[in-house]
BAFI-130283 format. One record per atom (N, C-alpha, C): z negated, x, y negated; residue number from 1. Coordinates in nm, 4 decimals, m for minus. Atoms other than C-alpha are relative to their C-alpha. Layout:
BEGIN
REC          w          u          v    nr
REC          Z          X          Y   NUM
...
***
This chain:
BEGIN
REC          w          u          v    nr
REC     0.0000     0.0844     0.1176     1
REC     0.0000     0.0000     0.0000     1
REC     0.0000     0.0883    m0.1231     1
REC     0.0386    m0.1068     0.0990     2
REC     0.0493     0.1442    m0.3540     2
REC    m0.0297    m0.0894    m0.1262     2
REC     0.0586     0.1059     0.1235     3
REC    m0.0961     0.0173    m0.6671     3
REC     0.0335     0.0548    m0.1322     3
REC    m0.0043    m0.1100     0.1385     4
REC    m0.0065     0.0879    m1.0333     4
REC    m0.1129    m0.0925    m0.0981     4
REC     0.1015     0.0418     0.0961     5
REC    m0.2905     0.0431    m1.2961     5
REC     0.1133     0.0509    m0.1436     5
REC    m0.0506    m0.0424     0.1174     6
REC    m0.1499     0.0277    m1.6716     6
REC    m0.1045     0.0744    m0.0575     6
REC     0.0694    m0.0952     0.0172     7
REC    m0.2519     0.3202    m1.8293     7
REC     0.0161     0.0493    m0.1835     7
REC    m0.0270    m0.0465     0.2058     8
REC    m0.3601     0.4109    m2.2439     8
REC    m0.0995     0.1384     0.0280     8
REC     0.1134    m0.1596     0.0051     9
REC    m0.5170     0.8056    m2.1768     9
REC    m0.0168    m0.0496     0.1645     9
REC     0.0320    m0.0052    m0.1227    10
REC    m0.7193     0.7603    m1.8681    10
REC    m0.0809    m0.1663    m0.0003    10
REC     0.0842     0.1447    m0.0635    11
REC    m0.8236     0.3993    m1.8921    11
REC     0.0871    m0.0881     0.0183    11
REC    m0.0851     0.1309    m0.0316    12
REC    m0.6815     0.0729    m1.8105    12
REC     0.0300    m0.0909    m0.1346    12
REC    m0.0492     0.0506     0.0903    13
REC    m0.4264    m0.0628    m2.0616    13
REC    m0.0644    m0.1347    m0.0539    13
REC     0.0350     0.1038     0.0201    14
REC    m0.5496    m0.3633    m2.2265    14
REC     0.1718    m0.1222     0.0431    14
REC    m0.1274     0.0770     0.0035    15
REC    m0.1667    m0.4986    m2.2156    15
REC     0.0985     0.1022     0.1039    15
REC    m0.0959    m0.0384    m0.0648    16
REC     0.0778    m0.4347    m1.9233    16
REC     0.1321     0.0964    m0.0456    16
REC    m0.1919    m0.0380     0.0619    17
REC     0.4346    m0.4139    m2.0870    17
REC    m0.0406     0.0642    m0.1038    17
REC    m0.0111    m0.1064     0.1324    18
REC     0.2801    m0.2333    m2.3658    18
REC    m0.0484     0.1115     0.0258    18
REC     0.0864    m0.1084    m0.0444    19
REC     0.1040     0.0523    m2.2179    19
REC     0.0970     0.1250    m0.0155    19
REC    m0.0771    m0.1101     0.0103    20
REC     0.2020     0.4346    m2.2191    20
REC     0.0636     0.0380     0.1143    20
REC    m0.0531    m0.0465    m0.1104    21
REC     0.2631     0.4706    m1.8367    21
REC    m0.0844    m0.0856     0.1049    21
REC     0.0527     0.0833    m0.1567    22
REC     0.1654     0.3109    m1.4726    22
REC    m0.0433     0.1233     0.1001    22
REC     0.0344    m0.1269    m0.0694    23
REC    m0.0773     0.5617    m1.2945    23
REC     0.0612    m0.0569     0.1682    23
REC    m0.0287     0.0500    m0.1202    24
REC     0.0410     0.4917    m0.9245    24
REC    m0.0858     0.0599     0.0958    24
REC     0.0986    m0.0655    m0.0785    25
REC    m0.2363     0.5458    m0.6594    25
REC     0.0604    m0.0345     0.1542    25
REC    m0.0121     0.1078    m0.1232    26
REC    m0.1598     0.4807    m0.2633    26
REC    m0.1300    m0.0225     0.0830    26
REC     0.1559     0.0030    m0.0424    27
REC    m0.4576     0.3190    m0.0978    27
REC     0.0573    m0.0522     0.1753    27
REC     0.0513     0.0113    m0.1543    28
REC    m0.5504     0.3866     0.2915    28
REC    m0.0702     0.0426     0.0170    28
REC     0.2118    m0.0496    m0.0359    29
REC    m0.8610     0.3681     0.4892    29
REC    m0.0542    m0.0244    m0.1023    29
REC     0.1022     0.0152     0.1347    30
REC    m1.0079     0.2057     0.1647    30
REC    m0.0406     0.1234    m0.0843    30
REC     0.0361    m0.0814     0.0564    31
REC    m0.9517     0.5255    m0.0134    31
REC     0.1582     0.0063    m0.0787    31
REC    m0.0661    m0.0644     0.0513    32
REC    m0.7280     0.5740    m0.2850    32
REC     0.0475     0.1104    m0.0701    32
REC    m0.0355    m0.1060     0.0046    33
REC    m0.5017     0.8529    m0.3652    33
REC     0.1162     0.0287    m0.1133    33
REC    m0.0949     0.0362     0.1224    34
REC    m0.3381     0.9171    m0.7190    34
REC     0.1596     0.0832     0.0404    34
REC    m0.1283    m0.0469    m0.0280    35
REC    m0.0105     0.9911    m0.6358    35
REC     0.1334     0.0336    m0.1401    35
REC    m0.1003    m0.0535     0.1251    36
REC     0.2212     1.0413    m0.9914    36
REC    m0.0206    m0.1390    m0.1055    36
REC     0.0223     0.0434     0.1475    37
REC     0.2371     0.8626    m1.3384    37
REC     0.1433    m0.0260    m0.0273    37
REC    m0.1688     0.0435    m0.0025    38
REC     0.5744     0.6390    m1.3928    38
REC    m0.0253    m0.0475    m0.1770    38
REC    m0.0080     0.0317     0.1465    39
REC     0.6523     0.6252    m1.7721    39
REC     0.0258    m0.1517    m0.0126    39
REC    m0.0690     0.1128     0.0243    40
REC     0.6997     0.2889    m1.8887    40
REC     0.1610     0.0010    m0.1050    40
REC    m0.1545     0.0043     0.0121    41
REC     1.0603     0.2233    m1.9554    41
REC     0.0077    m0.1132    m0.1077    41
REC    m0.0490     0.0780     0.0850    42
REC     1.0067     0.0007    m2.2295    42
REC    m0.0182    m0.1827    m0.0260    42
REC     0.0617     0.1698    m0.0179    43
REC     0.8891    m0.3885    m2.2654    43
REC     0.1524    m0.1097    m0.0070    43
REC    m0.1005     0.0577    m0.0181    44
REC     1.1912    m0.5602    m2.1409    44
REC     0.0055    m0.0991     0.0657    44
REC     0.0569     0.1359    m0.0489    45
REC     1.1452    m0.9535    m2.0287    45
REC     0.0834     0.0396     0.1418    45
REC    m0.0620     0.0603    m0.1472    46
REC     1.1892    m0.9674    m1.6342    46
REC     0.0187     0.1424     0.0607    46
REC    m0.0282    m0.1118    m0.0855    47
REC     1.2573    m0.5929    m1.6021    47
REC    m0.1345     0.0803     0.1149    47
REC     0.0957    m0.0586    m0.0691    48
REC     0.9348    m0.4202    m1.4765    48
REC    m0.0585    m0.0758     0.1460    48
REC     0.0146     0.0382    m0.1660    49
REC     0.8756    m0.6448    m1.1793    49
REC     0.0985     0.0944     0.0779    49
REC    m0.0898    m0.0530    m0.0843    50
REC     1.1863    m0.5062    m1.0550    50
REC     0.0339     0.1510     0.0142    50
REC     0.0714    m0.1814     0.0237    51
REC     1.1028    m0.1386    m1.1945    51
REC    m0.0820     0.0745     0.0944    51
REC     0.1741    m0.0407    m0.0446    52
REC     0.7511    m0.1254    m1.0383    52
REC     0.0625    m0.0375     0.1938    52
REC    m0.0078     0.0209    m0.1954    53
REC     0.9153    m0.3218    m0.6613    53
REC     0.0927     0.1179     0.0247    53
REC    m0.1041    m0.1721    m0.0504    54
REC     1.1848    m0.0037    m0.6701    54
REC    m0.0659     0.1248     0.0516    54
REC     0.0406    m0.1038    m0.0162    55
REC     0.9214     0.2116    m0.6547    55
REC    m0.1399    m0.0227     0.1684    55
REC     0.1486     0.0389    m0.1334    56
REC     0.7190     0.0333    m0.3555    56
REC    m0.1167    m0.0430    m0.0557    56
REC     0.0950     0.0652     0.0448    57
REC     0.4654    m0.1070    m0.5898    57
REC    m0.0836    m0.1398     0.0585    57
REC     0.0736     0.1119    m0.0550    58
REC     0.2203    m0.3724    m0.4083    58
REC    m0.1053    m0.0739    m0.0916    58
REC     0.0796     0.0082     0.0700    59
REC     0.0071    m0.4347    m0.6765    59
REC    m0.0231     0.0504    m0.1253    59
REC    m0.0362    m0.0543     0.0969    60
REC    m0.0223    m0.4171    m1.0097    60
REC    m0.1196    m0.0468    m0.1096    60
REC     0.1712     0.0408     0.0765    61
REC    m0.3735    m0.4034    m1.2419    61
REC    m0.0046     0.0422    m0.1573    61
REC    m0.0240    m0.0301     0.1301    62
REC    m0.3937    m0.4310    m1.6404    62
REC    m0.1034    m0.1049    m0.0419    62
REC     0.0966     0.0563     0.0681    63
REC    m0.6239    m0.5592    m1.8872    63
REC     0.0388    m0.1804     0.0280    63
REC    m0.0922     0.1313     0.0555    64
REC    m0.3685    m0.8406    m1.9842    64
REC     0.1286    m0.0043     0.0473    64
REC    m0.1152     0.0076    m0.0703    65
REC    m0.0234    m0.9937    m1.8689    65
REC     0.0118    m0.1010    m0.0975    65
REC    m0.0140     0.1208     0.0336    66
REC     0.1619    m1.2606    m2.0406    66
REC     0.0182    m0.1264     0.1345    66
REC    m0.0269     0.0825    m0.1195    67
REC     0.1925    m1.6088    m1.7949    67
REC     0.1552     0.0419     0.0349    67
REC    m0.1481    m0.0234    m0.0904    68
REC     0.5724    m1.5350    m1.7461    68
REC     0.0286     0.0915     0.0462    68
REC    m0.0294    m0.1458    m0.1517    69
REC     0.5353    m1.1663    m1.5879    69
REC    m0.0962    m0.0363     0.0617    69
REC     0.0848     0.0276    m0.0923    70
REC     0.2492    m1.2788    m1.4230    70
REC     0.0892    m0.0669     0.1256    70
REC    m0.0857     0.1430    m0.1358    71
REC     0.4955    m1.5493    m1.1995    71
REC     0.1194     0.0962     0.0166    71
REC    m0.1601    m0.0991    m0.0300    72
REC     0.8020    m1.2612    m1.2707    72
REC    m0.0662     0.0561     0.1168    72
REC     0.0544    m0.0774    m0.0853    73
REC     0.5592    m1.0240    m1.0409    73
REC    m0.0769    m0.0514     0.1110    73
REC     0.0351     0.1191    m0.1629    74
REC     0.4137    m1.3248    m0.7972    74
REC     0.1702    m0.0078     0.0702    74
REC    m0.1491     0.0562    m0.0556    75
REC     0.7850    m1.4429    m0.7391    75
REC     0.0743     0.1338     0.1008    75
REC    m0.0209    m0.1278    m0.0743    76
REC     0.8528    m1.0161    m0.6195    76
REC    m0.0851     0.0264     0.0858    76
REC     0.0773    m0.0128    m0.0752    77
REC     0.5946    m1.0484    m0.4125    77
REC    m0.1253     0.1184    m0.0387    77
REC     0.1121    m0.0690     0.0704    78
REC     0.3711    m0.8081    m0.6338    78
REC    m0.1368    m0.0480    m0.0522    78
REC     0.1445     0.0394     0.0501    79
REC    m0.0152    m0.8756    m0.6512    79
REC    m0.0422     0.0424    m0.1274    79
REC    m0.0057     0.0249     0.1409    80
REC    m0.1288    m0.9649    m1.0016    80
REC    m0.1570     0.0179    m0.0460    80
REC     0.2032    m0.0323     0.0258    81
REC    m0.5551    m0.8421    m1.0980    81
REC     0.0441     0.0073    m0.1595    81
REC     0.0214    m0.0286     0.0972    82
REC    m0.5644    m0.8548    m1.4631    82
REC    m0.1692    m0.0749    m0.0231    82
REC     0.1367    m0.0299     0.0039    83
REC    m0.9207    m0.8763    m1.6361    83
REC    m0.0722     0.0798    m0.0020    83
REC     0.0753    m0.1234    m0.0846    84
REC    m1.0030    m0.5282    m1.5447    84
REC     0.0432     0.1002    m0.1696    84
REC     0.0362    m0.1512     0.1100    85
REC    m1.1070    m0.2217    m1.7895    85
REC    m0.0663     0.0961     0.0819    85
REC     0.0841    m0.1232    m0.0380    86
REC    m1.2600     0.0876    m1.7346    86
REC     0.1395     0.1179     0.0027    86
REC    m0.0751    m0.1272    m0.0389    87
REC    m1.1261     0.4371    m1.6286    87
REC     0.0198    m0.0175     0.1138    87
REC    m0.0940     0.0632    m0.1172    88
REC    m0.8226     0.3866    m1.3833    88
REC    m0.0087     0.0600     0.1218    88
REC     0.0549    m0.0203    m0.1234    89
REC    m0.9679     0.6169    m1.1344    89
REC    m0.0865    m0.0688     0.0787    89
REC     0.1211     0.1251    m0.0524    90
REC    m1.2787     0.3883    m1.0911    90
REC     0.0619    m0.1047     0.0366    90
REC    m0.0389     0.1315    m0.0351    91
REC    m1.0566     0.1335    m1.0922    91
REC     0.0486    m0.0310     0.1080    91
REC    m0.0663    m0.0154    m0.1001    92
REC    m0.8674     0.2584    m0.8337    92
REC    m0.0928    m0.0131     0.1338    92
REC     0.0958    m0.0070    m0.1055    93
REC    m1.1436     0.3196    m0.6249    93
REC    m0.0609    m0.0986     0.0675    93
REC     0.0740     0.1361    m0.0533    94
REC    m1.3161    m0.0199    m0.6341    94
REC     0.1370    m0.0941     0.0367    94
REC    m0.0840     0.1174    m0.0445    95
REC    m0.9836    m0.2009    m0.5542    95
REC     0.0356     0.0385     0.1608    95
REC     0.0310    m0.0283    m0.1048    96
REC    m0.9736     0.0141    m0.2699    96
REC    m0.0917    m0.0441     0.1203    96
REC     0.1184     0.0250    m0.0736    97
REC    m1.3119    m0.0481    m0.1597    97
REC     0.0046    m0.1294     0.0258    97
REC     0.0024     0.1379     0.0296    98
REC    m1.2276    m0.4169    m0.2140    98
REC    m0.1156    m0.0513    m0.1005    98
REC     0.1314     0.0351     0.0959    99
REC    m1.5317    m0.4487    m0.4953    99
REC     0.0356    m0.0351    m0.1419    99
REC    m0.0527     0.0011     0.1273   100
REC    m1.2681    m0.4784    m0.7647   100
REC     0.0038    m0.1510    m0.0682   100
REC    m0.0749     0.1105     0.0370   101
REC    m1.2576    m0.8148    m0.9504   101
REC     0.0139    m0.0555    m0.1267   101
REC    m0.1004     0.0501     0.1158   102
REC    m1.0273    m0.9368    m1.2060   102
REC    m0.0461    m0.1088    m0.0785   102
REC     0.0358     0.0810     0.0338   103
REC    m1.1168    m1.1350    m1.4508   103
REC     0.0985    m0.1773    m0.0622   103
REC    m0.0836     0.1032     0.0405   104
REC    m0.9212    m1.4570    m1.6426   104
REC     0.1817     0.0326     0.0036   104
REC    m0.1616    m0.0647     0.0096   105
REC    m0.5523    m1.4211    m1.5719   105
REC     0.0462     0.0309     0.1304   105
REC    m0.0463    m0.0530    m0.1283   106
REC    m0.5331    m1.3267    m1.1796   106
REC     0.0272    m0.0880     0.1120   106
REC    m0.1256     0.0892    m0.1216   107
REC    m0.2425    m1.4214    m0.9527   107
REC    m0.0068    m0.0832     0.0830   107
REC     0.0307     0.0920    m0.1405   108
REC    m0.2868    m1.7404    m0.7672   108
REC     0.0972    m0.0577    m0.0125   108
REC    m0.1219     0.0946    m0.0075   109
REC    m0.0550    m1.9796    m0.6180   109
REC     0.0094    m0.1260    m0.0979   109
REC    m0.0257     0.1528     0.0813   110
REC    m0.1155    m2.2954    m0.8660   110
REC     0.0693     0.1568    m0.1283   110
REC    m0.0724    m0.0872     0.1352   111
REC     0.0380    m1.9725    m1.1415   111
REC     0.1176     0.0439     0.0873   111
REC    m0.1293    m0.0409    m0.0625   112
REC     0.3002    m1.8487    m0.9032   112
REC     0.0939    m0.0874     0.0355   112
REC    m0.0907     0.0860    m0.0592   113
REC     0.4321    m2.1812    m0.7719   113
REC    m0.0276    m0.0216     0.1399   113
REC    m0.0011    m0.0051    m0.1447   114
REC     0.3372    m2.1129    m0.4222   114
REC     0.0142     0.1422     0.0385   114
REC    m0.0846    m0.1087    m0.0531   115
REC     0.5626    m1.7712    m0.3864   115
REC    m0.0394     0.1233    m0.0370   115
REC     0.1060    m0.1049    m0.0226   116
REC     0.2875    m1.5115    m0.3880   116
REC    m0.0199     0.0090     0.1490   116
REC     0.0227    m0.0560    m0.1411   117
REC     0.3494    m1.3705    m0.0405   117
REC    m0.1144     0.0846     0.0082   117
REC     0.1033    m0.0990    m0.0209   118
REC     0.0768    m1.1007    m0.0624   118
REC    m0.1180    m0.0677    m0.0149   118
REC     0.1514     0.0126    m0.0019   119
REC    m0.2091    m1.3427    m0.1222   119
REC     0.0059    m0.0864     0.1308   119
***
């Protein structure tokens, strides 16, 4: 599984599509592992779902989302945690551990339509 947290320095973006880059961690055995730093390419409606699934992205964690990438990135089958702050290592860690949780804003089927395969 690999996860990208939006990233401003070393913490978790408050805003997805606006952030400086997507740290990308891969998590096994409930341990994640930072694996490289994907620039963001720019706040372009509809593109980054399909950015982030090119790269094997399963998951995807930011302060904030608007509702229509939230359902762009349910509909790709990409899991949706917004709510979340801190420093994106920690963050990484507790989503790993499963202890991570998201606050107002995170991916369910009455927001996706149904077509959230990963939950």
């Amino acid at each position: 599984m690999k996860l990208a947290i939006a990233q401003e320095g070393s913490a978790v973006s408050a805003h997805f599509g606006h952030c400086e880059a997507y740290a990308v961690y891969s998590i096994e055995n409930s341990t994640a592992v930072r694996e490289e730093d994907l620039a963001n390419p720019g706040h372009q409606p509809g593109f980054l779902p399909v950015y982030l699934g090119e790269h094997g992205i399963d998951v995807v964690i930011a302060g904030g989302m608007g509702p229509r990438a939230v359902e762009l990135f349910c509909q790709n089958g990409i899991e949706v945690v917004l709510g979340v702050a801190g420093p994106q290592d920690e963050v990484a860690r507790s989503y790993a551990a499963g202890t991570l949780e998201g606050g107002p804003g995170v991916c369910n089927h009455s927001q996706c339509s149904g077509d959230c395969e990963s939950h």
